[in-house]
C-alpha positions, 0 to 999 in steps of 0.5 A: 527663326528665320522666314523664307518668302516665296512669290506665289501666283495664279489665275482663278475664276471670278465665281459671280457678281452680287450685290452683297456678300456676307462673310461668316454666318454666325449670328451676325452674318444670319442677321446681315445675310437676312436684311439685305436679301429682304431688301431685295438684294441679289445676296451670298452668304459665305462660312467656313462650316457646313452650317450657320450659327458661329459661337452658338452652334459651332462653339456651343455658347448658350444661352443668347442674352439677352433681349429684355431689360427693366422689364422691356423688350429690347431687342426685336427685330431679326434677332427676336424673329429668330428666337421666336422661330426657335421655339416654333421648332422646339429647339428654344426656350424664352425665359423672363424676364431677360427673354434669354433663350437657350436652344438645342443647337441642331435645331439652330443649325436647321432654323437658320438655314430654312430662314435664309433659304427662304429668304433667297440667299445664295450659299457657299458652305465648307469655304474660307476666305483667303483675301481682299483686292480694293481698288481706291475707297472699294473692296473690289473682289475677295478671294476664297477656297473650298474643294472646288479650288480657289475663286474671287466673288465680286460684290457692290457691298461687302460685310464683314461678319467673320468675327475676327475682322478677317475681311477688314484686315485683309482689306489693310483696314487699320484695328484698335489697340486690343486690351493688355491682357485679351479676354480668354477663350473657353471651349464649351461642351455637352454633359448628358446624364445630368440630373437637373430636378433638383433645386440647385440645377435650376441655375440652367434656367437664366432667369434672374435680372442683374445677376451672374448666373454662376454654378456656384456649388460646382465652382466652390466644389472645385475649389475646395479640391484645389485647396486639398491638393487635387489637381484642377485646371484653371475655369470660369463660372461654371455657366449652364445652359439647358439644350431642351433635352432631358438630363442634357446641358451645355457647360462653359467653364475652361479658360485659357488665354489665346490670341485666336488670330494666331493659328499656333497660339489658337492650336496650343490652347484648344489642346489645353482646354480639351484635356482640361474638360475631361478633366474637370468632368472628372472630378464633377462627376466624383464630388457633385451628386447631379452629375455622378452620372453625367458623361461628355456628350460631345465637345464643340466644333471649336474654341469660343473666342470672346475677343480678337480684332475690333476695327477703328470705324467711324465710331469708337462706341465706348464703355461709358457711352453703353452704360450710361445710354447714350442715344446716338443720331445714327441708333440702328440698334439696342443692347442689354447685356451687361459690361462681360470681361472675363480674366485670362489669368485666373477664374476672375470676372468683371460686370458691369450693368448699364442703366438701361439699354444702350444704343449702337450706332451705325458709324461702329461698323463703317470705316473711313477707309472704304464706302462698301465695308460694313463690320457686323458682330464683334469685330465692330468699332467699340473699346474693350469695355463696350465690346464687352457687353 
């Protein structure tokens, strides 16, 4: 198939001049976005959605895990003061001893927006970014769009918290080898109905330390219908997480592998997995009794992707520098969660628990090629095995 090119150009406003801008207001972005606006910085904060929170509210990825490990807080900062804020709202739980929170999505949305709002950060909603003019070791302006037509925005500091590394990229910023086979993508949804009382469903609350919090009844209830001939599409876990409502739950279970920079690749597994939830919920709602009731509440906005483009920073963090906590001179951060990689292939999973909880260094999300990049989230330096944490 042959590609016709064509030259494409035109004149657009600069929108405005900050200190910083951060693109993409997941976690990642909150975070940033909150930091240097405290600061003091004139701040703007760009998302393709109409609200905040990436995975967890756009992709319904629940529980965040975790914030305590070996019976230690770990994670403090703006990430605990979030959770905390979470709670003070009624749209979270903290649950020990991992401190993992599960949260009512909604209420996230809406939490974070008061948070940065309060903050003064500027936003700009429903917008994408398109491109990354730089000039010598600067990312000079990006290039983005919404229905307002196309604009650039100027900044002395830019950070990159889409996810997908799309500024880095952009900006020619050179990426790390993925691994051979990347981590599958999984669309989570909302199954209301649920009867949660009983002993077996108490597997929504993620209590336990060192352990995989698995459905395991569903799971081998599903296998045991492959095994008699029924058709069942290739899963994960499944993994439940409470929403705070009653008989309501979040459930990652699909699974298919997706290059989710390829816009085609990403369609065509969005597609699988959609009508892979109703059909597993199907056959959950026939043979397991807590969910004899349940319906499909709604599915999320998109596709979780768990892994895509890493940029090779400064700092390479490796697997075996996470497990074996290695403290760093430049530490800016801790983690506890376990090594995660899940198979593209098949329902298999790989953990990995770290000693105790390891160090991030700032030199993971700067690169050499520019002094005025800064990477957040998992787009970050770190092989497959550290990112998987």
């Amino acid at each position: 198939r042959i590609m016709i090119m064509v030259n494409y150009q035109k004149q657009v406003p600069v929108k405005g001049k900050y200190d910083v801008v951060v693109c993409g207001g997941g976690s990642a972005g909150i975070g940033a976005a909150l930091a240097a606006a405290r600061e003091g910085c004139n701040t703007l904060i760009i998302e393709r959605f109409g609200f905040f929170g990436g995975m967890a509210t756009a992709g319904y990825v629940d529980p965040m895990s975790e914030f305590a490990y070996n019976g230690s807080l770990v994670t403090g900062g703006i990430p605990w003061e979030f959770a905390n804020e979470l709670v003070k709202a009624g749209g979270g739980i903290i649950e020990e001893p991992r401190c993992n929170v599960s949260f009512n999505p909604e209420i996230y949305k809406l939490v974070a927006q008061r948070m940065l709002q309060k903050a003064g950060v500027q936003f700009m909603m429903n917008t994408f970014l398109l491109d990354a003019e730089t000039e010598g070791k600067k990312v000079k302006r990006i290039f983005v769009t919404n229905k307002s037509g196309l604009c650039a925005i100027e900044a002395d500091t830019f950070i990159d918290a889409t996810g997908d590394g799309d500024l880095a990229a952009f900006a020619g910023v050179p990426m790390l080898p993925l691994s051979e086979k990347m981590q599958p993508g999984s669309f989570c949804f909302i199954l209301s109905g649920v009867d949660t009382s009983t002993e077996r469903m108490h597997i929504i609350h993620q209590k336990n330390h060192r352990f995989n919090h698995q459905a395991v009844f569903v799971r081998d209830a599903l296998f045991k219908l492959r095994e008699e001939g029924e058709y069942v599409p290739q899963f994960g876990g499944p993994w439940l997480a409470t929403t705070l409502e009653d008989g309501c739950i979040t459930v990652n279970m699909t699974r298919a592998a997706v290059d989710a920079t390829d816009s085609d690749d990403y369609c065509a597994a969005e597609c699988k997995m959609r009508e892979d939830i109703f059909r597993l919920v199907e056959l959950i709602c026939k043979h397991v009794p807590e969910f004899k009731n349940a319906k499909i509440a709604s599915t999320a906005t998109m596709a979780g992707v768990r892994e895509t483009r890493r940029i090779h920073g400064v700092h390479v963090l490796t697997g075996e520098e996470y497990v074996n906590t290695v403290k760093f001179p430049d530490s800016i951060a801790r983690a506890c969660h376990p090594v995660d990689i899940h198979l593209p292939g098949d329902e298999g999973q790989k953990l990995t628990f770290p000693k105790d909880a390891g160090y991030i260094p700032y030199r993971s999300l700067i690169t050499n090629e520019y002094d005025n990049l800064l990477v957040a989230g998992r787009a970050a330096s770190a092989d497959s095995e550290a990112f998987a944490a």
